[in-house]
MILO-269059 format. One record per residue: y, x, z of N, C-alpha, C, O in turn. Coordinates in steps of 0.05 Angstrom, whole numbers, plus 32768, in hexadecimal, padded with zeros to 4 digits. Atoms other than C-alpha are relative to their C-alpha. Example, Ala and Ser with C-alpha at 12.3 -4.5 7.8 and 13.67 -1.06 7.14 Angstrom:
7FE8801280007FA680F6809C80188012800080188027800D/7FE87FF07FFF7FEB8111808F80167FF1800E802C7FFB8012/
This chain:
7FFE7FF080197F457E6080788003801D8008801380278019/7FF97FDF7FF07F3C7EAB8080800B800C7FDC800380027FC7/7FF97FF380147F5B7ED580497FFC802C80087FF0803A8019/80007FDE80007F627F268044801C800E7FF4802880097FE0/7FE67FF680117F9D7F51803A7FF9801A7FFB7FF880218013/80047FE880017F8B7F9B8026800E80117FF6801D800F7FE2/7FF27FE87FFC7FA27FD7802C800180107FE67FED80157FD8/80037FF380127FBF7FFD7FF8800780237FFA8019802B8009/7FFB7FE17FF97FC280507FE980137FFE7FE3800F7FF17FCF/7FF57FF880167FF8806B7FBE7FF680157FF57FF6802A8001/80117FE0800D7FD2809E7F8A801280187FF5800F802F7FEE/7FE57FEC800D801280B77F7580177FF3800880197FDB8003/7FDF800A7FFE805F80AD7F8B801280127FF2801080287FFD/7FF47FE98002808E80D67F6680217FED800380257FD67FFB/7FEA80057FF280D780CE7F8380197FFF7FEA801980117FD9/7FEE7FFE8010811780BB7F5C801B80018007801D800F801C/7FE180047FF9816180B27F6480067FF1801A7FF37FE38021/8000800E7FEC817A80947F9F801C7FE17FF380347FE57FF0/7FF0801B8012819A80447F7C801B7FFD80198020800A802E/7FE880087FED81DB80237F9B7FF37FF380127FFD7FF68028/800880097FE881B27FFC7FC47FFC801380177FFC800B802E/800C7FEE7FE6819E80337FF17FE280097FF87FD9801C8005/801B80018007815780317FD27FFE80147FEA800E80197FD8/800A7FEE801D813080657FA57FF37FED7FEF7FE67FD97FF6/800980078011812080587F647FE080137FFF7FE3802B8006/80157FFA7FF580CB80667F657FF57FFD7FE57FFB7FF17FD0/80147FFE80178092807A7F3B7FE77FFD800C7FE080128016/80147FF77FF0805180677F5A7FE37FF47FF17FE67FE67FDC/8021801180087FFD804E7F4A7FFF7FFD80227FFF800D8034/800E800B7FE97FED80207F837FE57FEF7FF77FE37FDD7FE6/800D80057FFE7FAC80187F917FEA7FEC80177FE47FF5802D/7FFE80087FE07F8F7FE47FC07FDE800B80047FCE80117FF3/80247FF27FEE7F487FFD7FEC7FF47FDF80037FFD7FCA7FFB/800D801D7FF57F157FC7800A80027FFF80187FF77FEC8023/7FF280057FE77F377FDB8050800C7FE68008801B7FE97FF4/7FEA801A7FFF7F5F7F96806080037FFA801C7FF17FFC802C/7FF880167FE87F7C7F7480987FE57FE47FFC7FD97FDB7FE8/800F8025800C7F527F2D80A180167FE88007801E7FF1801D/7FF3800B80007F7F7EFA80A67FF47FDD80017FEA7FD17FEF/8008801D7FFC7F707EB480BF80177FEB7FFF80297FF1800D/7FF3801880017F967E7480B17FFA7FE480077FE47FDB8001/8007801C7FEF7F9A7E2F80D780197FF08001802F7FFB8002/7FED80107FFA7FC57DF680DD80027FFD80277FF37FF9803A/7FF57FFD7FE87FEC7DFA811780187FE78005801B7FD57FF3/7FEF80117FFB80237DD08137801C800C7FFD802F7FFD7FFE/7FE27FF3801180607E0581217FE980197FF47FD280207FF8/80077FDE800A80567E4680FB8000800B801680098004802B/80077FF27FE9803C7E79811D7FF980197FF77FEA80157FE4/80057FEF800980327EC281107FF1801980147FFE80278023/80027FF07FE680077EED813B7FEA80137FF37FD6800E7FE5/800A7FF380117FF67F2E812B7FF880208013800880338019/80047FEE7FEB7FC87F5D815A8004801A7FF87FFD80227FE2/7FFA7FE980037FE47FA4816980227FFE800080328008800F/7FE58001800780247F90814D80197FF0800E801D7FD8800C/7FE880147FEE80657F7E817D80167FF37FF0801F7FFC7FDB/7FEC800B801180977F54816780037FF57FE77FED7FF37FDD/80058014801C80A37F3081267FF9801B7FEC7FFF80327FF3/800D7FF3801680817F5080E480007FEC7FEB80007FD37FED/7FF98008800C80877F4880A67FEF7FE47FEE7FF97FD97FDA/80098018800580567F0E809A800F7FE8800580167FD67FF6/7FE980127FF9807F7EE880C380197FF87FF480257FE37FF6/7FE78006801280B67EF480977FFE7FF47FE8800D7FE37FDD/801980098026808A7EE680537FFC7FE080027FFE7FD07FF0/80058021800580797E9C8078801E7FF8800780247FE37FFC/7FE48010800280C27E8E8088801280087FE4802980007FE1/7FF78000801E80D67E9D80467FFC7FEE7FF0800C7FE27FE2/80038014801280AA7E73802A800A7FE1800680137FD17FF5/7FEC800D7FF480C67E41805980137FF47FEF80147FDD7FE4/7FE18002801181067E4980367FFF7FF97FE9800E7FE87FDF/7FFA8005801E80EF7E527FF17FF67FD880017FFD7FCE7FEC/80018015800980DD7E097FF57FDD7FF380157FDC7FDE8020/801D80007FFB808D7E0C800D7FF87FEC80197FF57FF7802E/8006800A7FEC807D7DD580397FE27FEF80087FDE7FD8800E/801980037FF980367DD880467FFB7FF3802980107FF48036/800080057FE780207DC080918003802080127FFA8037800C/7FFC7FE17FFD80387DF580C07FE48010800D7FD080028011/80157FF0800980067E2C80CA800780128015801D801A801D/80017FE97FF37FE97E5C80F97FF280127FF77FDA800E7FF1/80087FEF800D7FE37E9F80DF7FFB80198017800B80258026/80107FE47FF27FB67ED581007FF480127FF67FE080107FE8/80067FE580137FAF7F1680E97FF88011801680028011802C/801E7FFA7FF37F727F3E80FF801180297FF18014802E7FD9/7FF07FE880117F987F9280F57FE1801080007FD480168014/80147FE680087F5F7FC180D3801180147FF4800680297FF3/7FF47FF580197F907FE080A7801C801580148031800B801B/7FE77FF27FE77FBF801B80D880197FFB7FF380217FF57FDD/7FE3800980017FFF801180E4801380147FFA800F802B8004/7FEF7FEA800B803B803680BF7FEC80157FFC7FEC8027800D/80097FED800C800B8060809B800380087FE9800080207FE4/7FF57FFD801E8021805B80547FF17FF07FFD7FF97FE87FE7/8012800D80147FE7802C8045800D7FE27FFA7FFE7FD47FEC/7FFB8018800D800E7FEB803880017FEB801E80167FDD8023/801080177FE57FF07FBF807D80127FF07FFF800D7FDD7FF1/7FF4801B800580297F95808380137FFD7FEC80237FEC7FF2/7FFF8009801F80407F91803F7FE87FEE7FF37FEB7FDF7FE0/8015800E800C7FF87F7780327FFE7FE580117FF67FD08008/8005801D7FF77FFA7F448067801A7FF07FFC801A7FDD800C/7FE28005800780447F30804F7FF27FEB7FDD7FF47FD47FD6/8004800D801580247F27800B7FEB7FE77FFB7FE87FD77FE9/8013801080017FE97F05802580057FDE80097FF67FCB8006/7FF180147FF480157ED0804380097FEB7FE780097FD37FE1/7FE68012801C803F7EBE80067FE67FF67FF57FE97FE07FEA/800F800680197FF57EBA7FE17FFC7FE180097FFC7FD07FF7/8009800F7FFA7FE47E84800A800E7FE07FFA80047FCB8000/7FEE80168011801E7E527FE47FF580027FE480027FF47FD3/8009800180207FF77E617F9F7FE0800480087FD280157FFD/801580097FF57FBA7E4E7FC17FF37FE67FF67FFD7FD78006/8005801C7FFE7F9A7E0B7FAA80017FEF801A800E7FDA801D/7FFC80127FEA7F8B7DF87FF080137FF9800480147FE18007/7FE97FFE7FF07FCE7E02800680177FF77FF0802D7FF37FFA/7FE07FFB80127FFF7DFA7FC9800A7FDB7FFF80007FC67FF6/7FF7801A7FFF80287DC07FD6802880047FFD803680188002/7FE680008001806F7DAD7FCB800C80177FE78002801A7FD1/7FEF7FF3801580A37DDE7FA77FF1801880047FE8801E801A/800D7FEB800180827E1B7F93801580197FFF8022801C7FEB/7FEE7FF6800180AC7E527FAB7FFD80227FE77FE880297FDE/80067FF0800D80BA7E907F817FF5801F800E800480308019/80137FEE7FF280857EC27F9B8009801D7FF88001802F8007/80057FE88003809C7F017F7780268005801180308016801F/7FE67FF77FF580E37EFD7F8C80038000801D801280128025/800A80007FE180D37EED7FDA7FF1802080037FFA80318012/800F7FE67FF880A37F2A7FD8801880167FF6801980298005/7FF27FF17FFE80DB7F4F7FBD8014800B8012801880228019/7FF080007FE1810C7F407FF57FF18009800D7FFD801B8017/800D7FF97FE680D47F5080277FFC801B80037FF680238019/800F7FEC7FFB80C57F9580167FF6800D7FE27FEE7FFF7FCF/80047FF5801680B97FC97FE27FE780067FF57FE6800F7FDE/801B80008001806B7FC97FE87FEF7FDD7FF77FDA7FD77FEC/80138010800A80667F827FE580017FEF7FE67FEC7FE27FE6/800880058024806A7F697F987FE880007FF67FDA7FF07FEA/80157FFA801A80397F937F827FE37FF980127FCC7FFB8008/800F80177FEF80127F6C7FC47FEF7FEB7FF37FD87FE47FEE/80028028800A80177F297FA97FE27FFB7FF07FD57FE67FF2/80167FFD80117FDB7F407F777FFA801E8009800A80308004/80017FF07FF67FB47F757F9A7FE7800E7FE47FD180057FDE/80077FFA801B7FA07F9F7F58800E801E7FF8802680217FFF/7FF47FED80067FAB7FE87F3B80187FFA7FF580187FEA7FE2/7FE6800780067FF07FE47F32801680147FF7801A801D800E/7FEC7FF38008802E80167F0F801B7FF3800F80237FDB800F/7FE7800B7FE7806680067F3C801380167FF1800C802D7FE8/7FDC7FFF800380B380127F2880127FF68013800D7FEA8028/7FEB80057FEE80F4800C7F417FFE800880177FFB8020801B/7FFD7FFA7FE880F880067F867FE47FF4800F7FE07FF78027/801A800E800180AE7FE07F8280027FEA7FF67FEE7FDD7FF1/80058024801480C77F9A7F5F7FEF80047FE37FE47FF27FD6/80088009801C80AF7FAE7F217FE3800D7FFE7FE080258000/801B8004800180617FA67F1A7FF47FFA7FE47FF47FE57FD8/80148004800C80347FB67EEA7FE280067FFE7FD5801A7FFB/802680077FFB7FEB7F9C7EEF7FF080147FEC7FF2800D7FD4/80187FED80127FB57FD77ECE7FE87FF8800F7FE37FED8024/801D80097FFE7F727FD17EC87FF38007801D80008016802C/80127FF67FF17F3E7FD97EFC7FFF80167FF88006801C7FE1/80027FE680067F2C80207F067FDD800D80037FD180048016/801F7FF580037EE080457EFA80078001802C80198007803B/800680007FE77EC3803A7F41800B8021800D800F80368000/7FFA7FE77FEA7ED680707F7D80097FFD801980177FEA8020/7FFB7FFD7FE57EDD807F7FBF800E800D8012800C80268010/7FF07FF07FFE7F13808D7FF07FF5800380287FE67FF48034/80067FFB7FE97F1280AE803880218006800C802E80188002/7FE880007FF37F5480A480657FFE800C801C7FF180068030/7FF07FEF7FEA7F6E80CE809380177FFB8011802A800B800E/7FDD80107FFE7FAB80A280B98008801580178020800F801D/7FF47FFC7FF27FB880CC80EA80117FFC80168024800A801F/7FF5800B7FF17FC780A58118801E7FEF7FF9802A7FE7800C/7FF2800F80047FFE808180F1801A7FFC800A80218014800F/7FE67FFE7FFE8041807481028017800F7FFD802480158011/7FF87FED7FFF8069809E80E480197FE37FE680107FD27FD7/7FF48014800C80A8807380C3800980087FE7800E801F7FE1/7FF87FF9801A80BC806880798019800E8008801B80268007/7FE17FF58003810B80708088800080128001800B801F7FEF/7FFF7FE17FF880FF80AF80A77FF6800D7FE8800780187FDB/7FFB7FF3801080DC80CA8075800E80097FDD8010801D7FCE/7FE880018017810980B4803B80128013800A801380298000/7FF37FEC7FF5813A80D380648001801E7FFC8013802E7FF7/80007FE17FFD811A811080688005800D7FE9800F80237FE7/80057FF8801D811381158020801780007FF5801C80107FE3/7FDF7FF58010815D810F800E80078019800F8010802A7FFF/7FFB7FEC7FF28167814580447FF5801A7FEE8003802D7FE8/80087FE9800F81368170801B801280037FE7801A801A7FE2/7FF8800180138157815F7FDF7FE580007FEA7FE280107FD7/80148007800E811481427FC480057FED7FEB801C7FE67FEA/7FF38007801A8112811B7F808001800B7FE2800880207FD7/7FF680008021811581117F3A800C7FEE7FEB800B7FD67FEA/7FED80128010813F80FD7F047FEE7FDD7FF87FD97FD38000/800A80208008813380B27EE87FF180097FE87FDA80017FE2/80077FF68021812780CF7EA67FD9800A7FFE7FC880017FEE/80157FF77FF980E780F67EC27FF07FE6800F7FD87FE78014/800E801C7FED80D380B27EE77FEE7FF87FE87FD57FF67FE5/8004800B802480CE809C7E9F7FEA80017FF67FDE7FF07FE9/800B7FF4801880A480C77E847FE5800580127FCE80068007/80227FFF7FEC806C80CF7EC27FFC7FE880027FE67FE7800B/800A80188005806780807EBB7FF57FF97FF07FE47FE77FF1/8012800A80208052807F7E767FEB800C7FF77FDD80067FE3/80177FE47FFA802380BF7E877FEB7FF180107FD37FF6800F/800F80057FED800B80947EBD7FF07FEB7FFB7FDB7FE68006/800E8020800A7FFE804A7E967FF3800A7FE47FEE7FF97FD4/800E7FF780177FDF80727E5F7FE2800780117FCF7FF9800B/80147FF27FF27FAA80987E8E7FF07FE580187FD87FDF8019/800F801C7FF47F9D80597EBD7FF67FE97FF97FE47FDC8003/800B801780127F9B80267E877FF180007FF17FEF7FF47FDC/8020800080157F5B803C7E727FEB7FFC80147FD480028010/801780017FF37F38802A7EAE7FEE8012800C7FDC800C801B/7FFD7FE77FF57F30806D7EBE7FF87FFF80257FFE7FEB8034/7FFD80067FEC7F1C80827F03801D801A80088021802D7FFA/7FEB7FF17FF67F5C80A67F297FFA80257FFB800880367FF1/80047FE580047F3580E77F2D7FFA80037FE17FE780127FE4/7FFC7FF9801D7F3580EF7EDF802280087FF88027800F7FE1/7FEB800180087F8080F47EE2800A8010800E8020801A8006/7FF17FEF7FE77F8C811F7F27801180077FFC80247FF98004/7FE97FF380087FBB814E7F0880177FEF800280287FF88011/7FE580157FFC7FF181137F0380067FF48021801C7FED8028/8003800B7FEB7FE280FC7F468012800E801880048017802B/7FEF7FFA7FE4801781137F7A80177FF4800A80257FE57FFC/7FEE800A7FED804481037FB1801B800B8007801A801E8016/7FEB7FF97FFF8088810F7FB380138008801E8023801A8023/7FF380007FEA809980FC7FF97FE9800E800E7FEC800B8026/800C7FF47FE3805A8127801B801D801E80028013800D8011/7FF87FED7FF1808D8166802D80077FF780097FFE7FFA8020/7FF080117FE880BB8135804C7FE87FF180177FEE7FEE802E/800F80037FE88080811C80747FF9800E800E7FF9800A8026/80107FE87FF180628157808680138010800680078023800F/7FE47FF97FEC80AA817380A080037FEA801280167FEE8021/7FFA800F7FEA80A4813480CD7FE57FFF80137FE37FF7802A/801E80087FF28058813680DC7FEE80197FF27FDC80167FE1/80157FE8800D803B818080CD7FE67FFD7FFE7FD880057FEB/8020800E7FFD7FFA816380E17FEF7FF67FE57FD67FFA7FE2/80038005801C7FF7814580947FF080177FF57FD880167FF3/80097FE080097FE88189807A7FE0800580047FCD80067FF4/801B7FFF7FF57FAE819480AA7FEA7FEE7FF57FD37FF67FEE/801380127FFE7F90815380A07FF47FFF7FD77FDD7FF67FD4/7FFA7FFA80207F93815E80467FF3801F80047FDD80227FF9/80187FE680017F7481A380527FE47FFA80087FCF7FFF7FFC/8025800580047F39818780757FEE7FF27FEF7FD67FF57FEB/800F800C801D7F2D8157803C7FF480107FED7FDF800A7FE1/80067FEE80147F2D819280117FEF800C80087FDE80147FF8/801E7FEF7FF47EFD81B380357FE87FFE80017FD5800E8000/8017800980037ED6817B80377FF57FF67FE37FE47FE57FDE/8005800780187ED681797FF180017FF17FF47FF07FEB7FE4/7FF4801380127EFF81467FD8800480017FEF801680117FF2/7FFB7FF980217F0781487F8A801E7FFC800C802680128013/7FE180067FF57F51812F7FA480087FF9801D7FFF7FE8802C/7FF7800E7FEA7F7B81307FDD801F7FFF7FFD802C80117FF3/7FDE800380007FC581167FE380007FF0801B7FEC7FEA8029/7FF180117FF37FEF80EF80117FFF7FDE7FFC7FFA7FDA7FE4/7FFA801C80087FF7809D801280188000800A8020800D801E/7FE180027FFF803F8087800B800A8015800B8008802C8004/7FEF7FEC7FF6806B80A2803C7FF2800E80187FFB80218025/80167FE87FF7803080BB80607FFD7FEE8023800E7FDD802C/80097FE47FFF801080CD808E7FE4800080017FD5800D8010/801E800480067FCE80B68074800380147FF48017801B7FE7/80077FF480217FA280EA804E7FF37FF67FF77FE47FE78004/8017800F80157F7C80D380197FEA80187FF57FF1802F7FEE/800F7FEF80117F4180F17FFB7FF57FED7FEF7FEE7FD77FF8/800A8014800C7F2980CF7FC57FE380137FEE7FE680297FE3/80187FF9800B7ED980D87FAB7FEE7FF27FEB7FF57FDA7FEA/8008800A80177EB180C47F747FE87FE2800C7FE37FCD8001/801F80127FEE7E72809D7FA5801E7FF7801A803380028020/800980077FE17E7D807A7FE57FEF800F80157FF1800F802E/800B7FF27FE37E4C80A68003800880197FFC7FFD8029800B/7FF97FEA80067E6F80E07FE680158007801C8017801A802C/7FEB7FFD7FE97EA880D180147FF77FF48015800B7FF08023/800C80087FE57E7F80B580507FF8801F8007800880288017/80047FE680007E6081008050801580138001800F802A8008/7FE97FEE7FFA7EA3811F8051801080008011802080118019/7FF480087FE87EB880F580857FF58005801780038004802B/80117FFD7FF17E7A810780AE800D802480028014802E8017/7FF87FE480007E8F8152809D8017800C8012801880208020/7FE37FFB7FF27ED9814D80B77FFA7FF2801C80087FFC802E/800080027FDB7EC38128810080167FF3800580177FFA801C/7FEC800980007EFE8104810280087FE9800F80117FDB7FFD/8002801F7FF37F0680C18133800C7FEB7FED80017FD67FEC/7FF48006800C7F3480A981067FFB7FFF7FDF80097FF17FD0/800A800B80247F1480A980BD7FF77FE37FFC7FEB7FD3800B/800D8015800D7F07807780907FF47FF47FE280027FEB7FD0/800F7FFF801C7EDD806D80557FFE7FE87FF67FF97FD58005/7FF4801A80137EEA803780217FFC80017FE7800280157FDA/8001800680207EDA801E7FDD801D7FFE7FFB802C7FF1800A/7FDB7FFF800C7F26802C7FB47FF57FEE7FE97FDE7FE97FE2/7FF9800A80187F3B800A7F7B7FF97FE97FF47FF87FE57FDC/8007801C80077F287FC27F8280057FF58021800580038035/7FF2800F7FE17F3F7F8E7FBF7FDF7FFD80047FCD80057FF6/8014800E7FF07F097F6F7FEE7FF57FE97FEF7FE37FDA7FF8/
C-alpha cells in the first residue's frame, strides 16, 4: 500500500495570547501543495518506522503507537517514508506523515478492531496535525485543534524557497515573545471571520492577499536574516504574493499558472526551488 502525506503552506498566521498551557492561541489558512512525502506500507513482523534523512524517532512513529494504544490492532506494519517534503521548514513534513499514519486506521483495507479516536490522537501529536487528518484548505484555531474544512480554492501555483530548512518552531515562538509579537484574542476573532468569508467562496488566495500575513516572519528573520533575501527575490521575480510558511524559513510565492511560477523559478536560479500545484493534495 503506498499512500501520500503532503506538505502544507501557512497563507496566513496571525499570533495570539500565549494559553496556560504554554501554547499560543493561532489564526491561520492552511493550505496543502501536491509536494508529499510517499509513504509505503507493509506487513511486517513488529512495527516499524523508518524514515530517510531523519535520525531517531519521529513523529509517525508516535501517530502508529498511539494508535496502538487507542485500541487499533491491525497486523503490525512496516512503515517507510520516502522525505520529498524539507525538514523543519514550516511546511508541515512530519505532521503530514503523523497524519498519514493515523489515516491508515480509517482505511477500509486496514480498519479493523476498535476504531481509535483520530482527531484527539492527532491532537496530542502536534499542532499541525488535526488539520492533517483531512488534507484540505483549512481555518485553523486555537492552538491548531480546531479545524475548519473550506472549499477548494480557484486553481494556483506556488514556488518554495526552504532554504535549506531547519530552523526550529520553539525558537522561533521564543523569539516572538522576546519581540513582544502578538495580538489580542478579540482581533483573532475578527481576522477569522474576515478570513472564512473570503476563502469560503472558493476564491483563489491571491484575490484576498491583503489579509494574508505572517505574524511570526520578524521573529524568523531575527533568527535567519536570509528569509528577507529569499521573499525579495520572489518579488522580483514577480510573484503576485510572497510571505513566509509557518515558523519559516520557507518562502512562498504563490502564482496564478504553474508555468507562471516555473518561470520565476527559472529567473531566481536557485538549487533549492520548488514549484507546485497549491490548494489541493496529490
Amino acid at each position: 500500500m503506498r499512500v501520500h502525506a503532503p506538505a502544507k503552506i501557512n497563507l496566513c498566521l496571525f499570533l495570539g495570547p500565549r494559553r496556560d498551557d504554554g501554547l499560543h492561541e493561532l489564526c491561520s489558512l492552511f493550505e496543502p501543495l501536491a509536494l508529499a512525502d510517499a509513504i509505503e506500507v507493509s506487513e511486517a513482523e513488529r512495527d516499524e518506522v523508518l524514515c530517510d534523512g531523519v535520525a531517531g524517532e519521529n513523529l509517525a512513529a508516535r501517530a502508529l503507537a498511539a494508535l496502538r494504544e487507542g485500541g487499533w490492532d491491525s497486523a503490525p506494519l512496516r512503515v517507510k517514508i520516502e522525505k520529498r517534503i524539507p525538514v523543519a521548514a514550516g511546511l508541515g513534513g512530519g505532521s503530514a506523515d503523523a497524519a498519514a499514519v493515523l489515516r491508515l486506521a480509517d482505511s477500509p483495507a486496514r480498519a479493523t478492531g476498535t476504531m481509535p479516536d483520530l482527531p484527539r490522537i492527532a491532537t496530542g501529536l502536534g499542532a499541525d496535525v488535526p488539520s492533517q487528518l483531512v488534507p484540505a484548505l483549512s481555518l485553523v484555531r486555537g492552538a491548531g485543534e480546531r479545524v475548519e474544512r473550506l472549499p477548494a480554492p480557484a486553481s494556483h501555483a506556488a514556488l518554495l524557497l526552504p532554504g535549506g530548512g531547519g530552523l526550529s518552531t520553539a525558537d522561533v515562538f521564543a523569539e516572538a515573545d522576546r519581540l513582544g509579537l502578538g495580538r489580542p484574542g478579540s482581533e483573532l476573532d475578527a481576522l477569522a471571520e474576515r478570513l472564512g468569508q473570503m476563502a469560503g467562496t472558493g476564491a483563489s488566495p491571491l484575490d484576498y492577499a491583503g489579509l494574508l500575513v505572517n505574524d511570526l516572519e520578524p521573529a524568523a528573520r531575527s533568527l535567519r536574516p536570509e528569509i528577507g533575501a529569499a521573499l525579495e527575490a520572489l518579488r522580483a521575480a514577480q510573484a503576485p504574493l510572497a510571505f513566509m510558511s509557518g515558523s519559516g524559513p520557507t518562502a512562498v510565492g504563490l502564482f496564478p499558472t504553474l508555468a507562471a511560477a516555473g518561470a520565476a523559478a527559472a529567473r531566481i536560479g536557485r538549487d533549492d526551488a520548488i514549484v507546485c500545484e497549491a490548494g489541493q493534495a496529490p
